[in-house]
Each structure stands twice: as structure tokens, then as C-alpha cells.
N, C-alpha and C positions, 0 to 999 in steps of 0.2 A: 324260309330261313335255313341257313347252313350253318352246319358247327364242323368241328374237327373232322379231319377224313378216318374214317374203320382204320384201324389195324387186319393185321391179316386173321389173326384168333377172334375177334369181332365179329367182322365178314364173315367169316364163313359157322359162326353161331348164329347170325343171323340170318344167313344162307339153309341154317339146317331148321329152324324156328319154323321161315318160311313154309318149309316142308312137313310140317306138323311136329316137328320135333321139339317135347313140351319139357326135357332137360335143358336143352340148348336156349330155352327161352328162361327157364328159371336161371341159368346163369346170368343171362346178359339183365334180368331182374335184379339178381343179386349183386352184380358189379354198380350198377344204377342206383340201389333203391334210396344209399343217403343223398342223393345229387337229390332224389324225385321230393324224397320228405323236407328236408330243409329250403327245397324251395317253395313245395306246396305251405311250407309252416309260414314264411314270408306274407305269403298272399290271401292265406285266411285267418292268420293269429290265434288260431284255436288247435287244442291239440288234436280233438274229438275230429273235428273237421278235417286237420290236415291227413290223418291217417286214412277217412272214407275217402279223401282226393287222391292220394297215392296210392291207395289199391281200386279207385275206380280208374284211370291213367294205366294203370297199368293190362288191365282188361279191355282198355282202349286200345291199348297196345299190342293186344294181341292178335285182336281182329282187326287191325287195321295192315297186319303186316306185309300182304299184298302191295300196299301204298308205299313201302319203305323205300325213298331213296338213298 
């Protein structure tokens, strides 16, 4: 699946993320996290739930970052 292409301030947060840089990943968290809850809230209708989906997603997300196209 593909979504919008990075901006340049993106890219290169996710560039420095990459690199273990764990500010640079809290931002690109913080730019994200209403997109992640309000979608997670969609798909399990629970508040309780959506919130342990968006902070397990997001942990996903961090060690997955190797994978990041």
C-alpha cells in the first residue's frame, strides 16, 4: 500500500528515527498520533482498546523501521 510521498522534514525524521534517533521518532509520532487513534477508534469501537492499538502501532512502528519504504 502507498500513501502520500514524505516531504523533505518527514524524510529526513524518518531518516534520523532510522538511525536510533528516539526525538525524531517522537515527532513523526506526534505529527501521526490523531490519524493513528481515530482510525484505530473506527475498527475496534472501544476507547480502552483503541488507545492499547495505537500505542501497540506505534511500537510496531518503531521496530519496524528498517522496513520503511
Amino acid at each position: 500500500m502507498e500513501g502520500r510521498p514524505l516531504d523533505e522534514e518527514e524524510a529526513g525524521l524518518v531518516e534520523r528515527a532510522r538511525g536510533g534517533d528516539v526525538r525524531a521518532y517522537e515527532s513523526l509520532v506526534r505529527r501521526y498520533q490523531d490519524l493513528a487513534y481515530r482510525t484505530a477508534c473506527l475498527i475496534t469501537g472501544s476507547a480502552a482498546d483503541t488507545e492499547d492499538a495505537t500505542e501497540e502501532g506505534q511500537v510496531k512502528a518503531w521496530h519496524s523501521l528498517d522496513r520503511f519504504r
